[in-house]
C-alpha positions in Angstrom: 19.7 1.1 -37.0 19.8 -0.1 -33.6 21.4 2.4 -30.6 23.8 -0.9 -29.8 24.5 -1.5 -33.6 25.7 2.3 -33.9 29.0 1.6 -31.5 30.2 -0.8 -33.7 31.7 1.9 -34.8 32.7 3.7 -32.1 36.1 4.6 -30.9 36.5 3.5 -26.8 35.6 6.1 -24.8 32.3 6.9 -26.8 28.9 6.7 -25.2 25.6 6.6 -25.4 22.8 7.8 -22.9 21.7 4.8 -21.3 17.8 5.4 -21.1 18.2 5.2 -25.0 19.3 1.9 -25.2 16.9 0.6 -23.2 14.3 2.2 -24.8 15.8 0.4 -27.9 16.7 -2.8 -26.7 15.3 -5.9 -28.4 13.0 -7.3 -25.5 11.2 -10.5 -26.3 7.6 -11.0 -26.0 7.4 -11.1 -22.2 9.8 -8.0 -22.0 13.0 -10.3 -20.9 16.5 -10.6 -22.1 18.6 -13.4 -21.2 21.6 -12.3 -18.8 24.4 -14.7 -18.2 25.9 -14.0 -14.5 29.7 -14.3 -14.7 32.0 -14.2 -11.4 34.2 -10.8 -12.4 37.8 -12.0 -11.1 37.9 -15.8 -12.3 35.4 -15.3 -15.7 33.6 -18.4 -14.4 30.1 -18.5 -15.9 27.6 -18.9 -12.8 24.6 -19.1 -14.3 21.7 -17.7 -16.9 18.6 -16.1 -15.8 15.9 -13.3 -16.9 15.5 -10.1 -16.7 12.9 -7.5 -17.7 13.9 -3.6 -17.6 12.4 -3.1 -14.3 15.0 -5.5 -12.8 17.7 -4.2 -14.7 17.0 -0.8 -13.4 17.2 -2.3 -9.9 20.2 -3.8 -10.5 22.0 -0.8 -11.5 20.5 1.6 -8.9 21.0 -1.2 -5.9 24.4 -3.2 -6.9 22.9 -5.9 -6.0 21.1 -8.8 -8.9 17.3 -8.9 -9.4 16.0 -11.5 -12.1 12.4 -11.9 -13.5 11.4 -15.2 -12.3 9.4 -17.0 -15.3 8.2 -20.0 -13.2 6.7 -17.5 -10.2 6.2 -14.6 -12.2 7.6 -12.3 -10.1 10.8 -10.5 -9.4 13.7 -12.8 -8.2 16.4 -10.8 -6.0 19.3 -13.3 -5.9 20.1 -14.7 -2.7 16.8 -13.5 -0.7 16.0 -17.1 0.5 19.1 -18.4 0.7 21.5 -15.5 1.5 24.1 -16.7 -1.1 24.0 -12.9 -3.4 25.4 -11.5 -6.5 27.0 -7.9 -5.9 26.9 -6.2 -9.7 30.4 -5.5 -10.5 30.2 -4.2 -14.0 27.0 -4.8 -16.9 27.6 -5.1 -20.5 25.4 -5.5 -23.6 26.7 -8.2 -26.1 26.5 -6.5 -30.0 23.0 -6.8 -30.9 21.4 -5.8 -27.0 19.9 -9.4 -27.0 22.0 -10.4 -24.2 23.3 -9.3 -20.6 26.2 -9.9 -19.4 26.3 -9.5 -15.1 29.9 -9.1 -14.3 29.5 -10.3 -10.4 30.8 -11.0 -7.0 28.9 -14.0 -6.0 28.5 -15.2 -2.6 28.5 -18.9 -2.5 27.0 -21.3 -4.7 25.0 -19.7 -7.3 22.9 -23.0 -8.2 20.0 -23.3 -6.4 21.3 -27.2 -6.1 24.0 -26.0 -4.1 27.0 -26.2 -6.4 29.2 -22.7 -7.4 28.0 -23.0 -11.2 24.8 -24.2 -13.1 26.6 -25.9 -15.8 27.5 -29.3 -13.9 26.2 -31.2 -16.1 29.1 -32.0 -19.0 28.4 -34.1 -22.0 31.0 -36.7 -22.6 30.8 -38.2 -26.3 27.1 -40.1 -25.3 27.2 -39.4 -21.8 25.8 -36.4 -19.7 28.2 -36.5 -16.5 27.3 -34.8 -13.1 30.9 -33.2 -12.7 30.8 -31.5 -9.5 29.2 -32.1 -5.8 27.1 -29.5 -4.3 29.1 -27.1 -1.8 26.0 -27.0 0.5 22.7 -29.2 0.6 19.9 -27.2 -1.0 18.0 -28.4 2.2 20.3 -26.6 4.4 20.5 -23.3 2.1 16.7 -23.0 1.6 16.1 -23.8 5.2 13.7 -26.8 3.9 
């Protein structure tokens, strides 16, 4: 049985030591787990990312969001380039451990298009709609 699957039946209030959990946590074969980045006063999901134990450690010892980056292969601390950052609020494993959820104050758009959310792209019935405009060129937040 998994450290995560052993609060299921836990009463609130219960614990476990955290260096055991991620010792047990269900990795994948590069060593990430996804991690959704949720802002923590409006519950409006920002965006997904990676992140390997190395930047979850940082996380938690800095407040402030490191990713893995998959495409540079190297760590990603949100808002470095562009100076719009996440500030950890609160972190949460979903049930099984496969998942992360960053509760966060984000500064700014988290998209690296420019727009507050990733998700602006909505399916309606055969359609994939663009439903919100960037709140800053990427030219101008990148510095390009």
């Amino acid at each position: 049985m998994t450290k995560l699957k052993q609060t299921e039946g836990f009463a609130p209030g219960d614990s476990l030591p955290l260096a055991q959990v991620l010792d047990d946590l269900p990795w994948n074969a590069d060593g990430l787990l996804p991690a959704i980045a949720q802002q923590h006063d409006t519950g409006e999901v920002l965006m997904l990312a990676w992140m390997n134990r190395q930047a979850l450690e940082e996380t938690l010892h800095t407040g402030r969001v490191c990713y893995w980056s998959r495409s540079r292969q190297s760590f990603w601390r949100k808002g470095e380039s562009s100076g719009q950052v996440q500030q950890l609020k609160e972190l949460r494993f979903d049930c099984d451990g496969d998942t992360i959820l960053l509760r966060v104050d984000q500064t700014g758009p988290a998209c690296h298009t420019g727009r507050r959310d990733c998700f602006y792209n909505k399916v309606q019935g055969d359609r994939v709609v663009v439903d919100t405009a960037p709140l800053i060129d990427p030219a101008t937040l990148y510095g390009k």
